[in-house]
N, C-alpha and C positions, 0 to 999 in steps of 0.2 A: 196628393200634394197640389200646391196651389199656389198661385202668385198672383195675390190682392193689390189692385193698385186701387189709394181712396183720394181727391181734393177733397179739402175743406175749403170753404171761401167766406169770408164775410160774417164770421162770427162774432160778439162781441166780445171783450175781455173787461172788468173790472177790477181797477187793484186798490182791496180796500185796505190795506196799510203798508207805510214804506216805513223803513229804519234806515237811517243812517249812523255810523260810526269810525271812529280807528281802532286800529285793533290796539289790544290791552282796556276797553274800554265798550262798555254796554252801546248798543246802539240806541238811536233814541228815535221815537217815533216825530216823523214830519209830513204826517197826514191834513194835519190843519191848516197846511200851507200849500198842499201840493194837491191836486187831484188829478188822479191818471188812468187813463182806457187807454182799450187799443182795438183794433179789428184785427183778425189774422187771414193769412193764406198759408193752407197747407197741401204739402205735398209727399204722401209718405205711399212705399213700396213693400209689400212682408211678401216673406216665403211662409208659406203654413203648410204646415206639414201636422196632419190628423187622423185620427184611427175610432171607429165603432166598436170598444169593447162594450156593447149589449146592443140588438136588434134598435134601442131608444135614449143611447148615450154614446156620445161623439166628445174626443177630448183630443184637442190640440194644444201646436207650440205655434209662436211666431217671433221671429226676427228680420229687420228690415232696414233701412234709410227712413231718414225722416229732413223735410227742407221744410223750414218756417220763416213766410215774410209778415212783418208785424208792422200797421203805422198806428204810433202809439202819441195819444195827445194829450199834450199836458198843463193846465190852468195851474199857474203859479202866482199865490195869495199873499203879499204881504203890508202887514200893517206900516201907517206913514209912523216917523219918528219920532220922538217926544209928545207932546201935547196936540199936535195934529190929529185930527179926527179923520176917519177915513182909511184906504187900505188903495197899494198899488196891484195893479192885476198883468201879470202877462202870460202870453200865450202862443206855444210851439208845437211842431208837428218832428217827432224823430222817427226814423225809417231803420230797422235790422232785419238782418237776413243772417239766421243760422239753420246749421247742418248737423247734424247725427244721427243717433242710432237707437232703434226701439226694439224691445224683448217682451215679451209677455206669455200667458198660458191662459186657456178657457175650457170652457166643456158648455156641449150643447144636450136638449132634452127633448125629445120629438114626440110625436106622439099624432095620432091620424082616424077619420074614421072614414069609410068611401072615399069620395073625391078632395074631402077637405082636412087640413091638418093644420098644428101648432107648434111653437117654436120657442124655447126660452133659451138665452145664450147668457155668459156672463165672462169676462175675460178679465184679468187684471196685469198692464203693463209698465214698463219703466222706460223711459227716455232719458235719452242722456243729450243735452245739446253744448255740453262744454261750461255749463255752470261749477259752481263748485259741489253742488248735489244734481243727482237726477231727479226728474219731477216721474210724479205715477198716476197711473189714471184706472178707476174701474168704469168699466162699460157694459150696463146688462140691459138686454132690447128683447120683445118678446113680437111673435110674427103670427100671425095666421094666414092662410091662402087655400089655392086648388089646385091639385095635383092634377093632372090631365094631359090631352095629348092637341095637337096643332100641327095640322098636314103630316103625322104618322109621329112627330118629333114628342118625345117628351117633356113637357112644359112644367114647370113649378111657375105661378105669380102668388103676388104678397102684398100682404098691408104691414104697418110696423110700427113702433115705438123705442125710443133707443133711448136707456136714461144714459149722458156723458158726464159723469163726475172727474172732472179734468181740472177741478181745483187744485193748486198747490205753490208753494212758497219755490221765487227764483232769491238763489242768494250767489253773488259775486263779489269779487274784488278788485280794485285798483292798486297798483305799487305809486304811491307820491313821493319822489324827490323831496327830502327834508320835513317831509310829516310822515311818511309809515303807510301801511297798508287801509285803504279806504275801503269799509266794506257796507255792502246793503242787504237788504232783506226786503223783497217786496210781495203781501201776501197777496195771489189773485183768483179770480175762480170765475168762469163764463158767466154771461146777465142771464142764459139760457141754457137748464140745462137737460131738456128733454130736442130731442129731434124725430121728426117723424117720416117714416119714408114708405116707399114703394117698389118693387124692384119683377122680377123672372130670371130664373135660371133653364139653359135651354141645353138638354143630355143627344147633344151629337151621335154620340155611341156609349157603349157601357162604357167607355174608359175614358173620353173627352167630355167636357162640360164647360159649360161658359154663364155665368152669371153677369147681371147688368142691375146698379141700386139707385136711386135717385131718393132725398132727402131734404128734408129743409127744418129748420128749426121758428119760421113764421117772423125773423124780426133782421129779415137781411140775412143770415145765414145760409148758406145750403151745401152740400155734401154729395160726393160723386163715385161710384164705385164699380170697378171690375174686376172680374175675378176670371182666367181660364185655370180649369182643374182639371190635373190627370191622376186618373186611378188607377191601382196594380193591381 
């Protein structure tokens, strides 16, 4: 069992189509007018809880909190009136901050020879942060390193590759007084979606463990992770 704490900082976001509508009525796309990023900060906490059924497979649960602050900016395009040539442009910066909750399942594939070993992992999870769907994310990152030892301690370090497909459509609603339920659909998906990282895991005793990851995605991004694990 284990209690993973990860930041994310500073990733980009792009959302390459927005819908707007009322309900009873399609929504219509307002992409041509509107263009919108965001960066995010993340803060999410799992319980994982994992088991070794085979010497070289490893399959876990995880459930946790998740806190997302997003500044999300937005260039809004529109053409001047009638016979006017030209287009008016303005431009804002909106700030959210939500809270929920994250579930998912993995399984890991090891494999080693002397000193050195390999790692492919792949997990798929669901968040829920109060939309009207949850968004899902698969994550599959593959490690190589040295197993070894450091002043008697047993050491794991690592190099890595993390694909994050954290793509997916946020859809909400507004209730409007005297027009009906407002609803959107905004489809988004990271500018980046590999991350690469570095990390050690340091085995205290056979039953305590402690891992520490460092990552970055190369364009502003980077990712921060601890992990203490206790064994039964």
């Amino acid at each position: 069992m284990a209690l993973v704490v990860t930041g994310l900082n500073g990733r980009e976001i792009k959302v390459t189509d927005l819908r707007l509508g009322i309900q009873g009525r399609q929504g219509r796309s307002v992409s041509q007018f509107v263009d919108l990023g965001s960066t995010s900060k993340v803060v999410n906490a799992n319980l994982k809880l994992d088991a070794w059924i085979l010497p070289f497979v490893n399959v876990y649960l995880l459930a946790g909190y998740v806190h997302n602050d997003s500044l999300t900016h937005a260039l809004v395009t529109v053409p001047l009136p009638g016979p006017i040539p030209g287009s008016k442009k303005a431009e804002t910066r909106v700030e959210t901050n939500l809270d929920g909750f994250v579930g998912g399942a993995g399984v890991t594939v090891a494999g080693g020879y002397r000193w050195f070993y390999a790692v492919l992992d792949v997990n798929y999870d669901t968040i829920n942060l109060g939309f009207d769907s949850p968004f899902h994310a698969l994550i599959a990152s593959g490690r190589v390193g040295w197993n070894g030892r450091v002043n008697e301690i047993p050491v794991q370090t690592w190099l890595g590759a993390g694909y994050w497909n954290t793509a997916a459509t946020a859809k909400g609603h507004a209730d409007i007084p005297g027009v009906g339920r407002f609803l959107f659909e905004a489809d988004q998906r990271p500018i980046e979606y590999w991350i690469y990282d570095l990390g050690a895991n340091f085995a205290f005793s056979k039953r305590f463990q402690m891992f520490i990851d460092l990552g970055t995605d190369f364009r502003g991004g980077y990712v921060f992770a601890i992990g203490p694990t206790v064994r039964f």
